[in-house]
N, CA, C and O atoms as CSV, one atom per row, in Angstrom:
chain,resi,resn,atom,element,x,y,z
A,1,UNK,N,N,132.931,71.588,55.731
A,1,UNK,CA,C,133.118,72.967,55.388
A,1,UNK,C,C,134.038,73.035,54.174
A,1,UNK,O,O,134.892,72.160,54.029
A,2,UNK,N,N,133.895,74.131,53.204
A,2,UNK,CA,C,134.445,74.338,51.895
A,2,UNK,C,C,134.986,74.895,52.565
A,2,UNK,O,O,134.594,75.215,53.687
A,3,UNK,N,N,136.651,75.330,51.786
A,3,UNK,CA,C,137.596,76.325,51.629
A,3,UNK,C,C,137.995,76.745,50.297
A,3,UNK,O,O,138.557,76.148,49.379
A,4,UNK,N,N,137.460,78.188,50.459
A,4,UNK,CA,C,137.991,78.653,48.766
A,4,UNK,C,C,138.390,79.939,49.187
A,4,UNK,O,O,138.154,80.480,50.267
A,5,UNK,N,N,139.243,80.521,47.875
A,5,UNK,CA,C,140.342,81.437,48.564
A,5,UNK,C,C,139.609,82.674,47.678
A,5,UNK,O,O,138.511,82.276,47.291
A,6,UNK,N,N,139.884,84.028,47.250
A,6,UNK,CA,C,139.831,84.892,46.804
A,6,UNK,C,C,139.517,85.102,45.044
A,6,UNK,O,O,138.965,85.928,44.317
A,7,UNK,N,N,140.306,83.693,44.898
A,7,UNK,CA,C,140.686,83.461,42.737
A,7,UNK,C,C,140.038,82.222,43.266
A,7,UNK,O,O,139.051,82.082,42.544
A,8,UNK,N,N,140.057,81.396,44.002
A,8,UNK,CA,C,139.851,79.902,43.068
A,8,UNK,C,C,138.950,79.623,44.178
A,8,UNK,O,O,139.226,79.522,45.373
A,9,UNK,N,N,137.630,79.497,43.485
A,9,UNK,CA,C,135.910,79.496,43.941
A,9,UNK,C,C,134.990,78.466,43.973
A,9,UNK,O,O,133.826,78.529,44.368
A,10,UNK,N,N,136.014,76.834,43.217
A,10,UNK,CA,C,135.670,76.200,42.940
A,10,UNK,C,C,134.914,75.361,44.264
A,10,UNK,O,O,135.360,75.556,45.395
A,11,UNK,N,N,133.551,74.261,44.018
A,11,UNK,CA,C,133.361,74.034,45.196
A,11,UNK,C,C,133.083,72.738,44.639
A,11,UNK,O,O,132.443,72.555,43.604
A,12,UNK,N,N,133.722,71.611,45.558
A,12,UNK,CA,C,133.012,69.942,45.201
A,12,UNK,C,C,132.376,69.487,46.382
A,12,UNK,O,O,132.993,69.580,47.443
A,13,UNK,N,N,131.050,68.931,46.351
A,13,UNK,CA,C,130.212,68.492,46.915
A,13,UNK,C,C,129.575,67.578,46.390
A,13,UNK,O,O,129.382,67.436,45.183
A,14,UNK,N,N,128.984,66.494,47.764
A,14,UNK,CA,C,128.577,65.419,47.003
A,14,UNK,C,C,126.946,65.596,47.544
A,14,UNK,O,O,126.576,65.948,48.664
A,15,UNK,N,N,125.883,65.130,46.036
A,15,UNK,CA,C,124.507,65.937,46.485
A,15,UNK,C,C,123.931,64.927,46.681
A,15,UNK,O,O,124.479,63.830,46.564
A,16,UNK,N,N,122.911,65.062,46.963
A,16,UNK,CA,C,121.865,64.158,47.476
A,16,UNK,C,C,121.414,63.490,45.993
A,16,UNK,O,O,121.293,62.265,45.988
A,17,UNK,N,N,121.117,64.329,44.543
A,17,UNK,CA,C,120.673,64.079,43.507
A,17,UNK,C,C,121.859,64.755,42.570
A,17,UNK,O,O,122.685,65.619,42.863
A,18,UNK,N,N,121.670,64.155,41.535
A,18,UNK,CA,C,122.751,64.807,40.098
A,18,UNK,C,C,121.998,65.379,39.413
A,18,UNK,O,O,121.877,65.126,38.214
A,19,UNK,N,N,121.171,66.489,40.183
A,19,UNK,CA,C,120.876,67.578,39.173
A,19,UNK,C,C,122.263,68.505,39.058
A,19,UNK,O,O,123.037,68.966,39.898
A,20,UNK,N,N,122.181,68.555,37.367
A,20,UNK,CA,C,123.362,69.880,36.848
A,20,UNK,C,C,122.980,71.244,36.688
A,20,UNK,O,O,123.797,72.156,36.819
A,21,UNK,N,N,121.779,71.429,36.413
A,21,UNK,CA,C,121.097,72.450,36.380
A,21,UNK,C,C,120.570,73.389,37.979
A,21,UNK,O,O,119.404,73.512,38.354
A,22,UNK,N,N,121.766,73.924,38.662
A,22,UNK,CA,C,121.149,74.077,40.088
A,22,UNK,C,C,120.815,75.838,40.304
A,22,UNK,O,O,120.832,76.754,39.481
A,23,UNK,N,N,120.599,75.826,41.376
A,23,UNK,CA,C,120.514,77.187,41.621
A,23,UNK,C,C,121.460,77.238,43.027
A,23,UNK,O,O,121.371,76.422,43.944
A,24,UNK,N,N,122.524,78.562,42.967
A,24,UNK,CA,C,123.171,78.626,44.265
A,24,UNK,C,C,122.823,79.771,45.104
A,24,UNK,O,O,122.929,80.911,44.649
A,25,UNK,N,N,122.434,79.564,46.235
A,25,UNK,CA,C,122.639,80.674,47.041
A,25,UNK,C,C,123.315,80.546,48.299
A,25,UNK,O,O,123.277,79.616,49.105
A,26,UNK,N,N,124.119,81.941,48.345
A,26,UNK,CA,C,125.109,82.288,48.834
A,26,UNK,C,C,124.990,83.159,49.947
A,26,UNK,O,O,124.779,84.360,49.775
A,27,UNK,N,N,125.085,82.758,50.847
A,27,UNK,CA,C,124.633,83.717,52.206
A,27,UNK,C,C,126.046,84.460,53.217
A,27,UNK,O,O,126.996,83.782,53.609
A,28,UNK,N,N,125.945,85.409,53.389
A,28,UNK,CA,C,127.159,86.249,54.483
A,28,UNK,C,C,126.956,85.938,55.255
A,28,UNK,O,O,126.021,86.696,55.516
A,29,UNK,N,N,127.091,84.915,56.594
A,29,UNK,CA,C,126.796,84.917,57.991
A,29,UNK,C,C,127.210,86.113,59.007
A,29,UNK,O,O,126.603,86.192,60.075
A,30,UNK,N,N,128.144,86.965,58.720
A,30,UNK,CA,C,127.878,88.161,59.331
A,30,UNK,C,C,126.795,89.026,58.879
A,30,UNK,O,O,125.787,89.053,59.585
A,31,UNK,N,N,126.828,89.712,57.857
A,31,UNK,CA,C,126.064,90.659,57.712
A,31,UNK,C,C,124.478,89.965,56.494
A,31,UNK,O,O,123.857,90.667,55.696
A,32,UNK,N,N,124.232,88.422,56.781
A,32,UNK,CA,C,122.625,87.935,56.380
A,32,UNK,C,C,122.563,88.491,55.572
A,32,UNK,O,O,121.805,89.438,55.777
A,33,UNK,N,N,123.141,88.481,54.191
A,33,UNK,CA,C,123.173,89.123,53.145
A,33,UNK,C,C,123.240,88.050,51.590
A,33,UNK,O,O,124.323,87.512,51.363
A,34,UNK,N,N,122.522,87.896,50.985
A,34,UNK,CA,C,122.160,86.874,50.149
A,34,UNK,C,C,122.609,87.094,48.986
A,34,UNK,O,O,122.792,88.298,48.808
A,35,UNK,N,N,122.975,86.197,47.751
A,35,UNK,CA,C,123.097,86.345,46.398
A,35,UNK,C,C,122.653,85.278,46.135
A,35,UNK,O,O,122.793,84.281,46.843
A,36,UNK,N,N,122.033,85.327,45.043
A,36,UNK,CA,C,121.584,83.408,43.951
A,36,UNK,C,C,121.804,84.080,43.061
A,36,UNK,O,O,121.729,85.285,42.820
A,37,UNK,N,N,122.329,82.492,42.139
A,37,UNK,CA,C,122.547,82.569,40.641
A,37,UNK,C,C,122.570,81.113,39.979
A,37,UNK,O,O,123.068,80.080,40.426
A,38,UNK,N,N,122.061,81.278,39.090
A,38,UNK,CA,C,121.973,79.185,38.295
A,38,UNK,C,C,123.215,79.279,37.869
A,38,UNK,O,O,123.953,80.263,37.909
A,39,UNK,N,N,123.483,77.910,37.337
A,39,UNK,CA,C,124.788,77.361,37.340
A,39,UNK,C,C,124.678,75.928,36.682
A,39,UNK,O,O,123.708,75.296,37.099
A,40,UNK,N,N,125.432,75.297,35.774
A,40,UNK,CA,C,125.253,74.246,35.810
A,40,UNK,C,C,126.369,73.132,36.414
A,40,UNK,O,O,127.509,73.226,35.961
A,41,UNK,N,N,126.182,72.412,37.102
A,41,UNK,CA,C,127.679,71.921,37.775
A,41,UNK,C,C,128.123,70.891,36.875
A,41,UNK,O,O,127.664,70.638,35.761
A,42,UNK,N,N,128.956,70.392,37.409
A,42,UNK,CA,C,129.806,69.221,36.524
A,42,UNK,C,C,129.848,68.284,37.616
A,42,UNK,O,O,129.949,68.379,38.840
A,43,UNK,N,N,129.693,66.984,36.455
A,43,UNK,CA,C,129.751,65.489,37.830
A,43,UNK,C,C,131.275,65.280,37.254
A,43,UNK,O,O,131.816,65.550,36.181
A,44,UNK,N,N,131.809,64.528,38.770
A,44,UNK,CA,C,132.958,64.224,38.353
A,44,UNK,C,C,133.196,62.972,39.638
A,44,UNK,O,O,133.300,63.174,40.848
A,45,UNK,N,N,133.239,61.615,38.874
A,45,UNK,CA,C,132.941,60.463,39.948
A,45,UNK,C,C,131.871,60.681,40.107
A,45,UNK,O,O,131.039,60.702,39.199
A,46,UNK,N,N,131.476,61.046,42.140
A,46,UNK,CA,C,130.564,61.080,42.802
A,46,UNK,C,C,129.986,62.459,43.403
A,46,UNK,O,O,129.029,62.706,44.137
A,47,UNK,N,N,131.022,63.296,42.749
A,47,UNK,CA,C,130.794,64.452,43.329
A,47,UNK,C,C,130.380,65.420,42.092
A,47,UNK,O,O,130.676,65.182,40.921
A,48,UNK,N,N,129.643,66.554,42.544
A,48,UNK,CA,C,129.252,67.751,41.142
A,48,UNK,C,C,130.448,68.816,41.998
A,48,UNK,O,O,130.830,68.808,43.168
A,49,UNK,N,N,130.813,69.706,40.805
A,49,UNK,CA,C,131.598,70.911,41.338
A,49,UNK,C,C,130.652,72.049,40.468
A,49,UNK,O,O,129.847,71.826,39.563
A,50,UNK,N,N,131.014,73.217,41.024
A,50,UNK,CA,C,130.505,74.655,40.911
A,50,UNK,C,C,131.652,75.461,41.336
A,50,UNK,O,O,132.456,75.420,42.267
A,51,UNK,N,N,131.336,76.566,39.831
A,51,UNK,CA,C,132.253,77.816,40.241
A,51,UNK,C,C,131.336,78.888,40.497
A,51,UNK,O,O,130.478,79.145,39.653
A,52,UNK,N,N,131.410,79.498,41.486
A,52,UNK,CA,C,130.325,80.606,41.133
A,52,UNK,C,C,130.993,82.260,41.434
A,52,UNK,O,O,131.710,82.836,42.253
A,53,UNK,N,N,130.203,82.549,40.148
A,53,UNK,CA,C,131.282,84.203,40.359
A,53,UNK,C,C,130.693,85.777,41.532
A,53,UNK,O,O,130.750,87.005,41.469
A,54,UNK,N,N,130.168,84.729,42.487
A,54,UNK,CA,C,129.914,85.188,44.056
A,54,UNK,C,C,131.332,86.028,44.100
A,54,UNK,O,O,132.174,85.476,43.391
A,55,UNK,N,N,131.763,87.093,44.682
A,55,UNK,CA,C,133.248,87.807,45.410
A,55,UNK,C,C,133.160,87.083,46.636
A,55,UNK,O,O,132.091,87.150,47.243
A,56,UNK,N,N,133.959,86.500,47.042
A,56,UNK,CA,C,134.111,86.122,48.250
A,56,UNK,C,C,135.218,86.990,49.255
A,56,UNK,O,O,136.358,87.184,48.832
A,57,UNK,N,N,134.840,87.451,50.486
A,57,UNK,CA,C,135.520,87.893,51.187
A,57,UNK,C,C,136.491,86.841,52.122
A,57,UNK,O,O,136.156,85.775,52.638
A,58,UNK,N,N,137.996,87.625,52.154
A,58,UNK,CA,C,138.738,86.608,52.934
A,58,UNK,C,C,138.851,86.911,54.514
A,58,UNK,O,O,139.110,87.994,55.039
A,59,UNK,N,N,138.560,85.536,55.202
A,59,UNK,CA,C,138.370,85.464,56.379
A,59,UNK,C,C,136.821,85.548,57.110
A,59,UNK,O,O,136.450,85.415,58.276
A,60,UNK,N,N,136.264,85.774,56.103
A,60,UNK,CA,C,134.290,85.667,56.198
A,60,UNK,C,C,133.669,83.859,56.316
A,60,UNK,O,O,134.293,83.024,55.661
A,61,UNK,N,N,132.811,83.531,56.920
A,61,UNK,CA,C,131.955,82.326,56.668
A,61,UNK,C,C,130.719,82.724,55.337
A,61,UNK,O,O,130.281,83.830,55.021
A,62,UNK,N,N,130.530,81.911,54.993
A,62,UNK,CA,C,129.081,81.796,54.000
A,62,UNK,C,C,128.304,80.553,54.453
A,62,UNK,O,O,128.979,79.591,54.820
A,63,UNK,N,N,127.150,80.470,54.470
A,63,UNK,CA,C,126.176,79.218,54.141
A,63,UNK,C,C,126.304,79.101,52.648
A,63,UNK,O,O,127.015,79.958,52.123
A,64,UNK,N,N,125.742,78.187,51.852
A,64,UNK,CA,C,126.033,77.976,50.877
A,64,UNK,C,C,124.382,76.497,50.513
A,64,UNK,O,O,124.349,75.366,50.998
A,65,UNK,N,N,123.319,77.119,49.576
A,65,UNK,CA,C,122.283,76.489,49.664
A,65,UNK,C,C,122.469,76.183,47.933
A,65,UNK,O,O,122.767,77.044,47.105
A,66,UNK,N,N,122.171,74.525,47.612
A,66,UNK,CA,C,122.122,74.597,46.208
A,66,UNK,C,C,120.982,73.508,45.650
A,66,UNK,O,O,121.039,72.289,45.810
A,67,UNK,N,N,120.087,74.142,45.059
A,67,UNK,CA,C,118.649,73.251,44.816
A,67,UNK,C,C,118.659,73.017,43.407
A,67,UNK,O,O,119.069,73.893,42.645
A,68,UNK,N,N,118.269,71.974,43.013
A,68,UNK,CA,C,118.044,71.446,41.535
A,68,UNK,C,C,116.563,72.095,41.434
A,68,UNK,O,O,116.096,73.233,41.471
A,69,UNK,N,N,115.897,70.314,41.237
A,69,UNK,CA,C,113.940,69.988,41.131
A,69,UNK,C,C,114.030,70.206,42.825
A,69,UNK,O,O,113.091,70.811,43.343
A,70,UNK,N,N,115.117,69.736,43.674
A,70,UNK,CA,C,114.956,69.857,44.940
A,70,UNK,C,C,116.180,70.173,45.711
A,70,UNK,O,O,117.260,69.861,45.209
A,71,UNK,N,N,116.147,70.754,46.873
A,71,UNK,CA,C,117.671,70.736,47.827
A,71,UNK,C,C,118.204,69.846,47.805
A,71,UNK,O,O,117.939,68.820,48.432
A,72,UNK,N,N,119.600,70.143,46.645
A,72,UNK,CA,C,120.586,68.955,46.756
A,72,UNK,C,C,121.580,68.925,47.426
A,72,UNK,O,O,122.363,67.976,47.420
A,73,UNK,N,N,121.736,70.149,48.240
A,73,UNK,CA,C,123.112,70.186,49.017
A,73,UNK,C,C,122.803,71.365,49.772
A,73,UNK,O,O,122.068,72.234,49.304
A,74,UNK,N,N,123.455,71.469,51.209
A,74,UNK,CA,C,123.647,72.613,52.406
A,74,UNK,C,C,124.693,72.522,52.817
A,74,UNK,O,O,125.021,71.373,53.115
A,75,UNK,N,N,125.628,73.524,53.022
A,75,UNK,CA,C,126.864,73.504,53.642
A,75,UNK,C,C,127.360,74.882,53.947
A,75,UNK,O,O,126.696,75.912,53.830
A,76,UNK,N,N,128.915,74.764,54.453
A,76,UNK,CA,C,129.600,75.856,55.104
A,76,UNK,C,C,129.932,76.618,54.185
A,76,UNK,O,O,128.964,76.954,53.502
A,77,UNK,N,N,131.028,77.101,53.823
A,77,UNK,CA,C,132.294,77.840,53.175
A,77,UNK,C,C,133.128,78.856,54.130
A,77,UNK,O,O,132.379,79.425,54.924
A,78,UNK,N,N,134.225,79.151,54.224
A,78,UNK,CA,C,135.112,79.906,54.574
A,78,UNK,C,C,135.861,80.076,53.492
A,78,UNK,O,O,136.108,79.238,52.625
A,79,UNK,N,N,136.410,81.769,53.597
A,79,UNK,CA,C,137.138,82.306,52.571
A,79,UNK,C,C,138.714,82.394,53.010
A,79,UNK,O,O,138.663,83.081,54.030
A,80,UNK,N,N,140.257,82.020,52.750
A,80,UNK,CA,C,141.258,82.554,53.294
A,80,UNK,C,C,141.998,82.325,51.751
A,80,UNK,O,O,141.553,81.886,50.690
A,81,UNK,N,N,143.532,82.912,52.217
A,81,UNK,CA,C,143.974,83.128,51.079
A,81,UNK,C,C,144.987,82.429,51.581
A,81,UNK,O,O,145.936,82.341,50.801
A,82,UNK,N,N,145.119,81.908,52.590
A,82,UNK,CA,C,146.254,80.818,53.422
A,82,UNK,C,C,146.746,79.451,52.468
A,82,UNK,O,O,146.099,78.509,52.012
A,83,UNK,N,N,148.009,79.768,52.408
A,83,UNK,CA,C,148.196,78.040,51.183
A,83,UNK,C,C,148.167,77.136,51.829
A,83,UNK,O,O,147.500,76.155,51.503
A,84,UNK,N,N,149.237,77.207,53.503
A,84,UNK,CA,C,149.105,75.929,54.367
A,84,UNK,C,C,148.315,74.989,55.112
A,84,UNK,O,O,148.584,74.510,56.214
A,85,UNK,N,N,147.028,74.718,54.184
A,85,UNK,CA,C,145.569,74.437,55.101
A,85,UNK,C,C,146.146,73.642,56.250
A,85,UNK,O,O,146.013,74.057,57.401
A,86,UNK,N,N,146.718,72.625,56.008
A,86,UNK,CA,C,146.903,71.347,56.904
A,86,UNK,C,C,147.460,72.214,58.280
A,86,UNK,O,O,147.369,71.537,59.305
A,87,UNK,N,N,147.895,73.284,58.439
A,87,UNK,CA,C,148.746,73.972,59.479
A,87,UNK,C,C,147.274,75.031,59.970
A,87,UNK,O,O,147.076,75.247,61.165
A,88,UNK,N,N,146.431,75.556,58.995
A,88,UNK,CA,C,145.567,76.477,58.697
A,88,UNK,C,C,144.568,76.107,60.022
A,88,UNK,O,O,144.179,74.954,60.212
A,89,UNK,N,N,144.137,77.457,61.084
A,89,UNK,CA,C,143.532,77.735,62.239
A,89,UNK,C,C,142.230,78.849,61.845
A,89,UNK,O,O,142.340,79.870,61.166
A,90,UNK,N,N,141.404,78.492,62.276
A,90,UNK,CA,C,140.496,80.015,62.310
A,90,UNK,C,C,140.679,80.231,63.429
A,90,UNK,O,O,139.893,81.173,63.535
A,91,UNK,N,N,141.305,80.063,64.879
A,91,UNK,CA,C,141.298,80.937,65.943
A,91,UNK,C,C,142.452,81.552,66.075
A,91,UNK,O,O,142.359,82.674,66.574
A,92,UNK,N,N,143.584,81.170,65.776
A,92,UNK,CA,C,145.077,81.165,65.683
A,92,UNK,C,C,145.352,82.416,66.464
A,92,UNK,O,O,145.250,83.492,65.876
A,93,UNK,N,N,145.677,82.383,67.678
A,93,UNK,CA,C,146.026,83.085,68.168
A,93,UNK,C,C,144.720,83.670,69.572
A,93,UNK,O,O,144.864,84.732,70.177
A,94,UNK,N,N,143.952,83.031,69.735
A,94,UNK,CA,C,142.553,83.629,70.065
A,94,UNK,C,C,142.187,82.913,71.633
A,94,UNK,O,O,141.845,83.388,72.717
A,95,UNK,N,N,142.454,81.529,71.128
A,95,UNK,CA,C,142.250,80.646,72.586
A,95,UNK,C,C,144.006,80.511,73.666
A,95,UNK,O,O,145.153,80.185,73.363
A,96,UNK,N,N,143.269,81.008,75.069
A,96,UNK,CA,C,144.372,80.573,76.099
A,96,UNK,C,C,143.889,80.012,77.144
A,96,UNK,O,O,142.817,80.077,77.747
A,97,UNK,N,N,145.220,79.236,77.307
A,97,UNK,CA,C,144.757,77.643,77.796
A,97,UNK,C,C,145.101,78.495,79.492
A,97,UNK,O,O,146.015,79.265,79.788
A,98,UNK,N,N,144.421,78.179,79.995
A,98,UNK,CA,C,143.977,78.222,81.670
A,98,UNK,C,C,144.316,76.967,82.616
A,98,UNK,O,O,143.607,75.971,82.761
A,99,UNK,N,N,145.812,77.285,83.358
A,99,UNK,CA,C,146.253,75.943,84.427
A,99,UNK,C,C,145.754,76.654,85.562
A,99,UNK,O,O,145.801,77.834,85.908
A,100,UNK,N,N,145.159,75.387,86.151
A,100,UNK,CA,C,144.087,75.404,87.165
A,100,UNK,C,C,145.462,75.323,88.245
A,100,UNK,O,O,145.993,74.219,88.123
A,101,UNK,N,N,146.224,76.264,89.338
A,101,UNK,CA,C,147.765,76.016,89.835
A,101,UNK,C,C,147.326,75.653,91.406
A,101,UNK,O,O,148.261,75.305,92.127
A,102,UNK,N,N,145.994,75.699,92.011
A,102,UNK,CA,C,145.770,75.670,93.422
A,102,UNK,C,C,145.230,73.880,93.554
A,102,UNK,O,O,144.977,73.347,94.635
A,103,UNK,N,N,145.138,73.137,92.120
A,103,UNK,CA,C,144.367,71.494,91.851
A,103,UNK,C,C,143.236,71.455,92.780
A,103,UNK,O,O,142.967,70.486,93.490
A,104,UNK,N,N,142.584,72.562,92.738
A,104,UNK,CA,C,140.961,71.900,93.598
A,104,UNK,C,C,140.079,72.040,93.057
A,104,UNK,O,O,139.176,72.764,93.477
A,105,UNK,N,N,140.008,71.214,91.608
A,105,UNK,CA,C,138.978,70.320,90.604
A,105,UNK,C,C,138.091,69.946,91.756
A,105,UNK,O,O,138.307,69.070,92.594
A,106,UNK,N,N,137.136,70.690,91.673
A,106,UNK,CA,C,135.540,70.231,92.023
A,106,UNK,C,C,135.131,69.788,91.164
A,106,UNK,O,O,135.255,70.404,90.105
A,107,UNK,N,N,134.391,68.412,91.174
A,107,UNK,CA,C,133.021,68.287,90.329
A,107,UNK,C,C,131.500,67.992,91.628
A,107,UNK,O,O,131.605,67.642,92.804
A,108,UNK,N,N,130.405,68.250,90.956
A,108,UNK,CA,C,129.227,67.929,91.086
A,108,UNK,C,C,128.689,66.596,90.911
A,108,UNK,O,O,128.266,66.199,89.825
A,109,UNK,N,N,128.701,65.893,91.978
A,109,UNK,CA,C,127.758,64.752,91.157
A,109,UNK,C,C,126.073,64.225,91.699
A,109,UNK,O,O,125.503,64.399,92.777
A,110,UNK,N,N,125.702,63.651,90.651
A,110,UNK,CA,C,124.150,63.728,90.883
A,110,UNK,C,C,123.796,62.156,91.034
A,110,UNK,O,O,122.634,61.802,91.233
């Protein structure tokens, strides 16, 4: 999964082919809502990067589809504006942990 924030859109991925000449499309996974636009990426090592001037919303997912002559790459994206990735949660605050206090773990076995 990519992480790009609000200003900086940049995306490195490593493709199947080094076509520079790609086409991106950009999908909302909430509201299935599409944009494409060509682009030419830049190799750098092993990887091509792309900026694309998509608006990205913060705290949204995207799919993210990018085809040369052929599909050279499929992936995630998430948008935040969070600096501390390494600390950085998408549930943060969302999951609670459940102590089982009576210990009569049943299992099933077959």
């Amino acid at each position: 999964m990519h992480i790009v924030t609000t200003t900086d859109k940049k995306i490195y991925f490593v493709p199947r082919a080094f076509d520079t000449s790609v086409s991106v499309k950009i999908t909302d996974e909430e509201t299935n809502v599409s944009a494409t636009e060509s682009l030419t990426a830049t190799k750098e090592a092993n990887y091509l990067h792309i900026t694309p001037s998509y608006t990205f919303v913060e705290g949204k997912y995207y799919t993210i589809r990018i085809t040369g002559s052929n599909e050279i790459y499929r992936g995630k994206v998430y948008c935040t504006n969070q600096t501390d990735l390494e600390k950085f949660s998408v549930n943060n605050g969302e999951f609670t942990y459940y102590e089982d206090t009576d210990n009569d773990n049943q299992y099933i076995y077959r």
